[in-house]
C-alpha positions as CSV (number, residue, x, y, z in Angstrom):
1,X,-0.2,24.4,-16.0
2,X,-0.4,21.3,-13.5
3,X,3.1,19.5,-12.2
4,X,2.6,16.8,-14.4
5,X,2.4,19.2,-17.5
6,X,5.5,21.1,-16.3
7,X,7.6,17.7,-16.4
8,X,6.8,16.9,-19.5
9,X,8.0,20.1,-20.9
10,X,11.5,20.1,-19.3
11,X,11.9,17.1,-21.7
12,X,12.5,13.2,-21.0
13,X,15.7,14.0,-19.3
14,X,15.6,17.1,-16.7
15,X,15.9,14.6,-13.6
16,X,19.6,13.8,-15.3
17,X,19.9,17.6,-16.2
18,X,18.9,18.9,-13.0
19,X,20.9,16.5,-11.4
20,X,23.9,17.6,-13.8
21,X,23.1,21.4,-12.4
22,X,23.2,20.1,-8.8
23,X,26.3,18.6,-8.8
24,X,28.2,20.8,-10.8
25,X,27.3,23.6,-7.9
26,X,28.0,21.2,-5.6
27,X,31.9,20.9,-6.8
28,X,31.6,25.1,-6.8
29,X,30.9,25.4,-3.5
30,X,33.3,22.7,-2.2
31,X,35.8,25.0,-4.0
32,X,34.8,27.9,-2.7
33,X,34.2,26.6,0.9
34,X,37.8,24.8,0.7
35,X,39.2,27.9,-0.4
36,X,37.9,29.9,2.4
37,X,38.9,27.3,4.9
38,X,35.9,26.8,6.1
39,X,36.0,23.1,4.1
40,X,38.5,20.6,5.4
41,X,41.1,19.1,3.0
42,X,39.9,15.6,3.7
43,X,36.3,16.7,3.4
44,X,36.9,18.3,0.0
45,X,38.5,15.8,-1.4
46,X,35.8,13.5,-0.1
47,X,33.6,15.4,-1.4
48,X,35.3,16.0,-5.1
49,X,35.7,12.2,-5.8
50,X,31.9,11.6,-4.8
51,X,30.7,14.3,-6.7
52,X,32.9,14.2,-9.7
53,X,32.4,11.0,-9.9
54,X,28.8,11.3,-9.9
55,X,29.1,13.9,-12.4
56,X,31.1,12.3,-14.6
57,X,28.4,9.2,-14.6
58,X,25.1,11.6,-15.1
59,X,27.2,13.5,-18.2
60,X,27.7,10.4,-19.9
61,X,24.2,9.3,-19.0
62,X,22.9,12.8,-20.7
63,X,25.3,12.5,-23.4
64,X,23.8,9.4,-24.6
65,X,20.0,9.6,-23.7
66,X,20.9,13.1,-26.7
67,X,21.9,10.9,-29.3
């Protein structure tokens, strides 16, 4: 199977979904990093608002590219 056929059978929206995936481990390990101290208060919760943000725009953008 080349690259090209391999994109079009993740479907119209895997850059959103993979992007989706990314993000959502993203705010996992900020957790888990914050948690173990090796994160920063300030950098967590620079990094949550970026990323949530962000997540909240790419749901939305998934959420409506499915109906």
């Amino acid at each position: 199977m080349t690259e090209s056929a391999d994109v079009v059978d993740r479907g119209p929206n895997w850059r959103l979904v993979d992007e989706r995936d990314f993000l959502r481990r993203s705010l996992e390990d900020a957790e888990r990093e914050h948690a173990a101290g090796d994160l920063s208060d300030a950098d967590y919760v620079r990094l949550r608002g970026r990323d949530g943000s962000r997540l909240a725009e790419v749901d939305a953008q998934v959420a409506h590219a499915s109906e």
